[in-house]
N, C-alpha and C positions, 0 to 999 in steps of 0.2 A: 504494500500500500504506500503511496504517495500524498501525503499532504500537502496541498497550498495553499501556503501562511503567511501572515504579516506580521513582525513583532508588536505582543500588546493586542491586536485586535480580537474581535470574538473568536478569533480559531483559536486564539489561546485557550479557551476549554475544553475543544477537539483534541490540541497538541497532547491535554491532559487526558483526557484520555484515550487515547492509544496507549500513552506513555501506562495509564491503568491497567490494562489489558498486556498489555508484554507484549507482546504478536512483534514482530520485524516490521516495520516502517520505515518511512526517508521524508528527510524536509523539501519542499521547493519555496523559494523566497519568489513573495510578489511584494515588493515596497508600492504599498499605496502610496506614499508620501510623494513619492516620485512618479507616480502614475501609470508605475508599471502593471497594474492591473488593464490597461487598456493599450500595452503592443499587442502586435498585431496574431505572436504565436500566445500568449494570454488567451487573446478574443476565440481565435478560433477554437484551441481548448473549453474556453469556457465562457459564451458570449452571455454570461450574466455578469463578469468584469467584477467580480467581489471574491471573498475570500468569507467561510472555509471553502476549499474543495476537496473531497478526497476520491480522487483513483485508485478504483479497487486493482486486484490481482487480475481481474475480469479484464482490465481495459477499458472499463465503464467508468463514469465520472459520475460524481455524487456531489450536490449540492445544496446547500440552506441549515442552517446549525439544529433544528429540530428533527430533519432527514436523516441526515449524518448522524447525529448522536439514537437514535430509534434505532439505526441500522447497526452499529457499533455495537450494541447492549441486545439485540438481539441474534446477532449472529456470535455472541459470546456470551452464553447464559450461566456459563459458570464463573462470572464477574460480578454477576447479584446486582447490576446496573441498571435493571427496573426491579422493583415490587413485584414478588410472583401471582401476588392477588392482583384482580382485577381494581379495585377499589384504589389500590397503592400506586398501580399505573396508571390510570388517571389521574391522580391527583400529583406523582411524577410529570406527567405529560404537562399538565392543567399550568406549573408551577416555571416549565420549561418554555410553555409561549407565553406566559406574562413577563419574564427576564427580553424574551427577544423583539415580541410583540410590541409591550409594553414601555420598561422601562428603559429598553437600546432604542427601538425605533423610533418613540415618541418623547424619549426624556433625553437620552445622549445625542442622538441626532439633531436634538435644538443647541447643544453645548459644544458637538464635534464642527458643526453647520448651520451655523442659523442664518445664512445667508439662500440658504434653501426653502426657506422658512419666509425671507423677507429683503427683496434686496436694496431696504432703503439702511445705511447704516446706522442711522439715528434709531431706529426698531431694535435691531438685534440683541441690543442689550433685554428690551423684554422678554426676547424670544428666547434667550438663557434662560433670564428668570422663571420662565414657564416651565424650561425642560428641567432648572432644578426642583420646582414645585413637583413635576410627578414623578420624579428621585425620589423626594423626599417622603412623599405621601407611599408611594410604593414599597421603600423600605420600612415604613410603619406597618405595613400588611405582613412581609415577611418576617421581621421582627417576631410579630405576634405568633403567626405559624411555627416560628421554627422553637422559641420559648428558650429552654436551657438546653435543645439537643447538641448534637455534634454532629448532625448530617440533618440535610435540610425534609428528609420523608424518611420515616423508620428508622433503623438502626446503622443504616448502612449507606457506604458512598454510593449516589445515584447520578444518572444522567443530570437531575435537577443539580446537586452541586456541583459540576461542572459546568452548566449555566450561570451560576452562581459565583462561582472562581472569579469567570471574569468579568464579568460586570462588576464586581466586590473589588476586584482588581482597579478598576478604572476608578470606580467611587471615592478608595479610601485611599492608595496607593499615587494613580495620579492625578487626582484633583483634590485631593485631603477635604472631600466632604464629612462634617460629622456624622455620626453614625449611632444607633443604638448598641450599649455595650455589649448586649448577647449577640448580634451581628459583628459587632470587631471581633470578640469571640472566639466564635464560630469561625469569621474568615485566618483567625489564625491559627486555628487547627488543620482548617484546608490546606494553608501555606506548609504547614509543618511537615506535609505528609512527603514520601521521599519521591513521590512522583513531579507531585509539585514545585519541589522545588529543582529539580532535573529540568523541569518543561522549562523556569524561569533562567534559568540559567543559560540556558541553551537558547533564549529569544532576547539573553542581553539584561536581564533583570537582577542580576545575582543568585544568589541561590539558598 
């Protein structure tokens, strides 16, 4: 398997896990920053121009962090990366499009771009403030959810907290938003774990 990744971006949760799972993988860098997501052997690999991607063993190409991580957890069921009950995969899944749905595309996407949002400059400063507001309000839901555990569904590491990784990532690491103390937590128990901190090191973070 092939990942393509950007340092920092949501494939940081993919990166992680694979790196869970053990399986043989390899990295490819797409620096968004440089807009290498849109040359031209990119596009034609993968004319949705974003990152994750991963290329199976197949030769098939997989994309969208909910996709990707569904496939990941179920083609390796002895990694316990959904709930075996139905009840627990839902509410894994449930937990997994409100990180990507939610608080990436609708809160960091005003923070990452708010010029997508509004392109008079004088605005953009609102258009932060609005994507901090459903950070904010968003990590008060999970907060709640997740209480004093250490994994953010049941007892164990799930697809959800690897959604979680890095969006937590982005939050507290690099824009030092305050955070509810069960959520620093929590994200520093994820950090601690030795996959994590391999993923971080290996995309330039430390480790």
């Amino acid at each position: 398997m092939k990942l393509f990744y950007s340092p920092g971006a949501c494939s940081l949760g993919i990166h992680l896990l694979l790196e869970e799972i053990g399986k043989p993988y390899s990295l490819s860098l797409v620096d968004l920053k440089s807009g290498a997501q849109y040359a031209p052997d990119y596009v034609k690999l993968n004319p949705k121009s974003k990152v994750p991607a991963l290329l199976r063993d197949d030769d098939t190409l997989l994309t969208e962090y909910p996709a990707i991580a569904m496939w990941l957890a179920k083609s390796n069921p002895d990694k316990k990366l959904l709930p075996a009950d139905l009840e627990g995969e839902v509410r894994t899944l449930e937990l997994v499009d409100y990180v990507v749905a939610t608080l990436h595309m609708q809160g960091f996407s005003r923070l990452f771009r708010p010029d997508k949002f509004s392109s008079i400059e004088s605005e953009q400063e609102a258009v932060r403030a609005a994507g901090r507001e459903i950070i904010a309000k968003g990590l008060e839901h999970v907060s709640k959810q997740i209480g004093d555990r250490s994994y953010a569904i049941g007892d164990h590491f799930t697809i959800a907290d690897s959604a979680l990784f890095y969006l937590l990532f982005w939050v507290i690491d690099l824009f030092k938003i305050e955070v509810p103390a069960n959520i620093k937590t929590y994200f520093e128990g994820l950090k601690a774990r030795p996959a994590a901190r391999k993923v971080l090191a290996d995309e330039g973070f430390g480790g």
